[in-house]
C-alpha positions in Angstrom: -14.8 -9.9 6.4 -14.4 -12.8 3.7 -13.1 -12.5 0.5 -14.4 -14.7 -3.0 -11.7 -16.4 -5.1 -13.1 -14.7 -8.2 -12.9 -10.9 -7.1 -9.7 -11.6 -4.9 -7.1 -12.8 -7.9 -5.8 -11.2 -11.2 -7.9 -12.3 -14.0 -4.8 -13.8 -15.4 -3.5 -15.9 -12.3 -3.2 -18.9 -14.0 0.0 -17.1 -15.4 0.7 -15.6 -12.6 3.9 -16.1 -9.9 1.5 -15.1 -6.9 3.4 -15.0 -2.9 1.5 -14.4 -0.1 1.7 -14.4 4.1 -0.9 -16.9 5.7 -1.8 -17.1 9.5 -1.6 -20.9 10.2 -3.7 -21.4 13.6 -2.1 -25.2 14.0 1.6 -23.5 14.1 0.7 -20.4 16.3 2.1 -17.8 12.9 2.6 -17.0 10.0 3.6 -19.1 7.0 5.0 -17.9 3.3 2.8 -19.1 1.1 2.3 -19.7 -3.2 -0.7 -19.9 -4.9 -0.5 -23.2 -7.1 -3.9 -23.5 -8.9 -6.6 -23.6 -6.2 -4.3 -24.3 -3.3 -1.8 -22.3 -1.2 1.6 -24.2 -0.9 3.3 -23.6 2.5 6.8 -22.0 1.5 8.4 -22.1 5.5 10.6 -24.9 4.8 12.4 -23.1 2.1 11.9 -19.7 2.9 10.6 -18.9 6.7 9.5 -15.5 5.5 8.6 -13.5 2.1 11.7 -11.4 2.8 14.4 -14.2 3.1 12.3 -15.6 -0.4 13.1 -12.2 -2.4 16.0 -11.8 -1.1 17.6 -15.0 -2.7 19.5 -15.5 -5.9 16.1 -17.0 -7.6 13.1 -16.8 -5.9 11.2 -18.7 -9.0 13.5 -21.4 -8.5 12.7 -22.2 -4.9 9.1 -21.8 -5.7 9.5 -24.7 -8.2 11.0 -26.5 -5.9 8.3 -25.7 -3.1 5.5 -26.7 -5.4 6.5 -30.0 -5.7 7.7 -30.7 -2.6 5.8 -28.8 0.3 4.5 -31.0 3.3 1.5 -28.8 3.7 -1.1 -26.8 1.7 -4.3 -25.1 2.1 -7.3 -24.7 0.1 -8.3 -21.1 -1.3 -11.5 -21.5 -1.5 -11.7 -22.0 2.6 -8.8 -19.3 3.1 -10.6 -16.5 1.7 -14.0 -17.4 3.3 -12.7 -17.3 6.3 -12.7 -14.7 8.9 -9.8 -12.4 8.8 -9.5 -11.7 12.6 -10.1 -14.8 13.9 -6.9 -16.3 14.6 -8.7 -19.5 15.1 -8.3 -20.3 11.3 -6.2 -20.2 8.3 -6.2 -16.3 6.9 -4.6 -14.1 4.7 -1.9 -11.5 5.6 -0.1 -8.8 4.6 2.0 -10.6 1.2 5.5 -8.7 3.1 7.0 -9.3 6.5 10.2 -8.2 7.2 10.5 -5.4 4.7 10.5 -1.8 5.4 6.9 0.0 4.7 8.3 3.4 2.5 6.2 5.8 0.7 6.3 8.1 -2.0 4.2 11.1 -1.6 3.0 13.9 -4.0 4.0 11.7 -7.2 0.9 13.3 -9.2 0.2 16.7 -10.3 -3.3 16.4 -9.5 -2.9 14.8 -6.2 0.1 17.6 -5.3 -2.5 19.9 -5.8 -5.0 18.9 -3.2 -2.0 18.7 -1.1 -1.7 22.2 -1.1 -5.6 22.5 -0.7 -5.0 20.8 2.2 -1.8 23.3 3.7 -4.0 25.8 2.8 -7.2 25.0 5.0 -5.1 23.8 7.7 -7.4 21.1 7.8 -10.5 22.6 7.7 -12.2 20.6 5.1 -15.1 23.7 4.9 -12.5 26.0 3.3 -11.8 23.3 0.8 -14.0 24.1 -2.2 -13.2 27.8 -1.9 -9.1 27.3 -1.5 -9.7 25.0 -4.3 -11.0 27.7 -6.6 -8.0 30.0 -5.6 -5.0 27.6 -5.9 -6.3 26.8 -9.2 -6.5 30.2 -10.5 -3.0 31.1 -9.0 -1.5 28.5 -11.1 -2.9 29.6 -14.3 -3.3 26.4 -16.2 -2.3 22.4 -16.0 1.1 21.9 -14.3 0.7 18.3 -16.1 3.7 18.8 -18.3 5.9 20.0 -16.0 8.9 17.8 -15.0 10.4 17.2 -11.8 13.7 19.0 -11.4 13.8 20.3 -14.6 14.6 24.4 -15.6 10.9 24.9 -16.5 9.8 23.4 -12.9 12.4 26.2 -11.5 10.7 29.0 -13.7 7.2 27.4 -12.5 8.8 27.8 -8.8 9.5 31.2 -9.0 6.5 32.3 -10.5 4.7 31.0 -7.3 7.0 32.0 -4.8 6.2 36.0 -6.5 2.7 35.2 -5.9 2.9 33.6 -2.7 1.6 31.0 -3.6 4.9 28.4 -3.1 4.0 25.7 -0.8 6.7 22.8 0.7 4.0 20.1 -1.6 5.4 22.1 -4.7 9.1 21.7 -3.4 8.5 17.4 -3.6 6.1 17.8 -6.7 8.0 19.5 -8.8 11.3 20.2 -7.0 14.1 17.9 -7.8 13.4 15.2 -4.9 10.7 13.2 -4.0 8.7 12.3 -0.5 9.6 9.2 1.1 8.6 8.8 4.3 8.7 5.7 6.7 4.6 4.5 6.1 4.1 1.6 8.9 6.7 0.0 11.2 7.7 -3.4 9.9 4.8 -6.4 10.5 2.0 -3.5 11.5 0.6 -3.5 7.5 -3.0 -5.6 7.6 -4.0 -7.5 4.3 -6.9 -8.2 2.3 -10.7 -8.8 4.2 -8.7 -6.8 7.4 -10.0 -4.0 8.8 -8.5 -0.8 8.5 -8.9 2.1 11.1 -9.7 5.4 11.1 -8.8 7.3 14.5 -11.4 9.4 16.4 -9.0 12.6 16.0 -9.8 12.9 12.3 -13.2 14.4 11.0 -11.8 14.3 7.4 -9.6 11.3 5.6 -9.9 9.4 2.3 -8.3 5.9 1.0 -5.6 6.2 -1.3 -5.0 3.3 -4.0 -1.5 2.8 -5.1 1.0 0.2 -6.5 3.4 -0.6 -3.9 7.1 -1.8 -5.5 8.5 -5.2 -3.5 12.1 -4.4 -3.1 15.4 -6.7 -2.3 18.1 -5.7 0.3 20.0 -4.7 -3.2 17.8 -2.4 -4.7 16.2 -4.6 -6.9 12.0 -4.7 -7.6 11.3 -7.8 -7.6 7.7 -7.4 -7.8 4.5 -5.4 -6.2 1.4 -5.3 -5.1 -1.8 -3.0 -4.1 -1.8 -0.8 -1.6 -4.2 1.3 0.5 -1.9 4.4 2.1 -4.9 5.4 4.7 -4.6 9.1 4.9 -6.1 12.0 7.3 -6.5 14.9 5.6 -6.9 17.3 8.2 -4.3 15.8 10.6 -1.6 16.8 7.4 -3.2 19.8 6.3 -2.6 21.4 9.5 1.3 20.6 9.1 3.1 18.4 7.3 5.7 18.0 10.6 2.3 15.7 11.4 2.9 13.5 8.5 3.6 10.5 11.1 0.3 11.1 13.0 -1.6 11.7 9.6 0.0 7.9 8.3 1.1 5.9 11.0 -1.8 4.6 13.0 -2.8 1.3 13.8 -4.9 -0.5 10.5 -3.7 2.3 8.4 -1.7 0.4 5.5 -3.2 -2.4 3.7 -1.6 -4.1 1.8 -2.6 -7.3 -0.4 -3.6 -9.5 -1.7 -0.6 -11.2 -2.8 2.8 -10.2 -3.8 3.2 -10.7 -8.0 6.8 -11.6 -8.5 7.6 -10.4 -11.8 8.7 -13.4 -14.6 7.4 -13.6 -18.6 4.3 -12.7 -17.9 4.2 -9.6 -16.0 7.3 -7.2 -15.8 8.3 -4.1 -14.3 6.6 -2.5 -17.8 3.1 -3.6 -17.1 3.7 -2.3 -13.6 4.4 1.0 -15.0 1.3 0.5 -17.1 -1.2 -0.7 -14.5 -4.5 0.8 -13.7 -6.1 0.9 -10.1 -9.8 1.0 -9.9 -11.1 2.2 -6.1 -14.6 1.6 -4.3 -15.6 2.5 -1.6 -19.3 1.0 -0.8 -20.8 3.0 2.8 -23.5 1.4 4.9 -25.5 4.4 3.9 -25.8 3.7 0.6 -23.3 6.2 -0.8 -20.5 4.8 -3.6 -17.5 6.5 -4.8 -15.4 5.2 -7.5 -12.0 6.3 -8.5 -8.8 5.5 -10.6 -5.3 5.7 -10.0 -3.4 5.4 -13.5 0.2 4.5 -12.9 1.2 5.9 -16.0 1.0 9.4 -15.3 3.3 8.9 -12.1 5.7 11.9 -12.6 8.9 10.5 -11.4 10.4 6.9 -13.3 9.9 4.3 -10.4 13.6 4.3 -10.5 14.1 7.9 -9.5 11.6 6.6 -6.5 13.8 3.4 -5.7 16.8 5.3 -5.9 15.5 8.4 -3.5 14.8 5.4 -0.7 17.8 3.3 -1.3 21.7 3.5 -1.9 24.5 4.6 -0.5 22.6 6.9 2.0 20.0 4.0 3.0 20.2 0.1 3.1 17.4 -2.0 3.9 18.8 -5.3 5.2 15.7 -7.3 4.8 14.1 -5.3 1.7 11.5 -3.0 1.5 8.0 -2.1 -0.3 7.1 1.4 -1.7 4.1 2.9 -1.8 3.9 5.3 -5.7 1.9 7.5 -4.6 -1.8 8.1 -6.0 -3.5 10.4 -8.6 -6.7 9.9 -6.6 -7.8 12.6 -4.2 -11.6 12.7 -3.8 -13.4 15.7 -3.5 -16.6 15.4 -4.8 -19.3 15.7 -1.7 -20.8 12.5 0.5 -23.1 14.5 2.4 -23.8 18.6 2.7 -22.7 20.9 -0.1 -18.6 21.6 -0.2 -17.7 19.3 2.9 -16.1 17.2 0.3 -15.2 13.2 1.2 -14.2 11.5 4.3 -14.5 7.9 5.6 -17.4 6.3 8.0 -17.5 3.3 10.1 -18.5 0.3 7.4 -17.2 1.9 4.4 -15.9 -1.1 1.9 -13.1 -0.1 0.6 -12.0 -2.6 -2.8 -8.7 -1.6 -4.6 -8.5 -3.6 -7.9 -6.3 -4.2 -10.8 -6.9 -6.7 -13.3 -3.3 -8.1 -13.1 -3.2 -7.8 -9.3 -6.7 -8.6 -7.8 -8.2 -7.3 -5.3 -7.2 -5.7 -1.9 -10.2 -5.4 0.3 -10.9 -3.7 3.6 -13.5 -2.1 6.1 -13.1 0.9 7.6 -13.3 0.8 11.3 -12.7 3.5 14.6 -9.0 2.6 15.0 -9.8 2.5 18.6 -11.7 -0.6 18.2 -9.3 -2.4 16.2 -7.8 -5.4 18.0 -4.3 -3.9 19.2 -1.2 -4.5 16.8 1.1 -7.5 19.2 2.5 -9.8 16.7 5.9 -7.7 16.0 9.5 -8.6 15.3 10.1 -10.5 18.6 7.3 -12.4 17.7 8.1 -13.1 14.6 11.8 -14.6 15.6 10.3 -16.8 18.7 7.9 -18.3 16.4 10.4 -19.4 14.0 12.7 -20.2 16.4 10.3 -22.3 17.7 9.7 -23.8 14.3 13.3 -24.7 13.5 13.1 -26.7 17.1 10.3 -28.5 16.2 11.9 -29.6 13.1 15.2 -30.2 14.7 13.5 -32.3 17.5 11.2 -34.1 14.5 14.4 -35.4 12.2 16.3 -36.9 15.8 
């Protein structure tokens, strides 16, 4: 897959403090990088990855610095027409590197709900319009207004548990803590014009659009990005003790395309404020279009930050966080109440007008070409860099 310039960048960019990952063929890895205009400025020399770069005192700083001073750029327009698995030349990556991949689940009401759907089929995707029907009459009304922790989620609790109705996706969407589960093991996430994989064990799974917090080894959000949480709704539905197998596959979290760091012209506010617009284009013709509206999240992100990190849980190196997603489609692709699942050569495009565009195509996970460039790799390669350099200045 390639990616155009015009649908890949926030319609503001020129304002924008954009940090990305880019594979550089000549080097044998991958370089930081900052998008300066039309051209991507290799960061290595001051920062060897996006991690060690947020993790600094002032990131914007050293990014001055870089602009003016980097040996080596690239042009965007060549970048994102290029192939994205062909190692041969210059692509985008994932925007992180070294950070933890965390993720909140069951942030939204709405979203919560299909959660329970889901329990309550145990993955059977046929009983879903008709469990639908009854979870929504059990509940009596919106739950929309409920908050988190609060005495009227308790009362809301015990009403359920009387009906039988209580389920362990009410505990984390109303209850007093949130999901946060380990998404992807650090340097699996793939990035925009990637493919992303479904596996041949799952006969029903949907994208899910979210904003995805950039976070320092002190707890500080230093920015975010988009974020596709791939998810396989039948794998979960028949336990949630299968969370790992329903997240944590091979091409199942995109993320992209770049890292916004956040300065005067976009703070942690518009974060909280952003809309996410989802595609998903199939070979056959069928579209689906959804929206993920950040400001109905029903937790602060910093009840979210705080349930991943403190004085239970460092992250050395950083981490991002997935917020969760409002959207959960159900509307039917083909036969009458089968609902929505992925095929091979969906498009799947997850936009924001002050983040871009994070694009993918959906592909058997079995064919995907195998995950090898891990941690290990990551060290040799700039060991081998800082050599080079060494051997260059004697």
């Amino acid at each position: 897959m390639t990616a155009s310039i015009s649908n890949l960048l926030p319609d503001d960019a020129d304002q924008a403090l954009l940090v990305g990952r880019l594979w550089d063929p000549e080097t044998g890895g991958p370089r930081p990088v900052l998008l300066d205009g039309n051209t991507l400025v290799d960061l290595f020399d001051h920062a060897a990855t996006v991690s060690e770069l947020l993790n600094g005192e002032n990131p914007a700083a050293l990014l001055e610095d870089a602009r003016s001073s980097a040996a080596r750029r690239w042009d965007l327009a060549d970048v994102a027409g290029a192939a994205m698995d062909d190692d041969g030349v210059p692509h985008l990556l994932a925007p992180v590197d070294l950070q933890a991949v965390k993720a909140c689940g069951v942030t939204f009401v709405d979203s919560m709900i299909e959660r329970v759907i889901e329990e309550r089929c145990a993955g059977d995707f046929t009983l879903a319009e008709q469990m639908r029907a009854q979870v929504h009459e059990a509940l009596g009304g919106s739950l929309a207004g409920v908050r988190p922790g609060s005495p009227e989620a308790a009362r809301v609790k015990e009403v359920l548990v009387r009906e039988g109705f209580w389920s362990q996706y009410l505990e984390v969407g109303i209850g007093p803590d949130p999901e946060v589960f380990s998404k992807a093991p650090v340097l699996s996430a793939v990035g925009t014009g990637a493919r992303i994989g479904i596996p041949s064990f799952s006969s029903w799974n949907n994208p899910e659009p979210e904003l995805v917090l950039v976070v320092d080894s002190t707890g500080r959000v230093r920015g975010c990005t988009l974020g596709n949480d791939v998810n396989l709704r039948d794998v979960e539905g028949r336990s949630a003790l299968l969370l790992g197998m329903a997240k944590d596959n091979n091409g199942s979290a995109a993320l992209g395309p770049f890292v916004r760091l956040f300065n005067a012209s976009y703070t942690l506010d518009d974060a909280r404020r952003e809309t996410i617009h989802l595609t998903v284009t199939g070979t056959d013709g069928y579209t689906l279009n959804g929206t993920n509206s950040v400001e109905r999240l029903s937790r602060p992100f910093e009840e979210l930050v705080g349930a991943a990190y403190g004085t239970h849980h460092q992250y050395p190196d950083g981490f991002v966080l997935f917020t969760g997603t409002l959207f959960a489609p159900n509307e039917d692709r083909d036969a009458p109440g089968m609902g929505f699942t992925h095929k091979t050569g969906d498009v799947v495009e997850i936009r924001s007008e002050r983040l871009g565009t994070l694009t993918n195509m959906v592909a058997p996970t079995e064919d995907l070409e195998p995950w090898r460039f891990g941690i290990g790799s990551q060290l040799q390669y700039i060991l081998a860099q800082k050599r080079t350099d060494m051997a260059r200045a004697q």
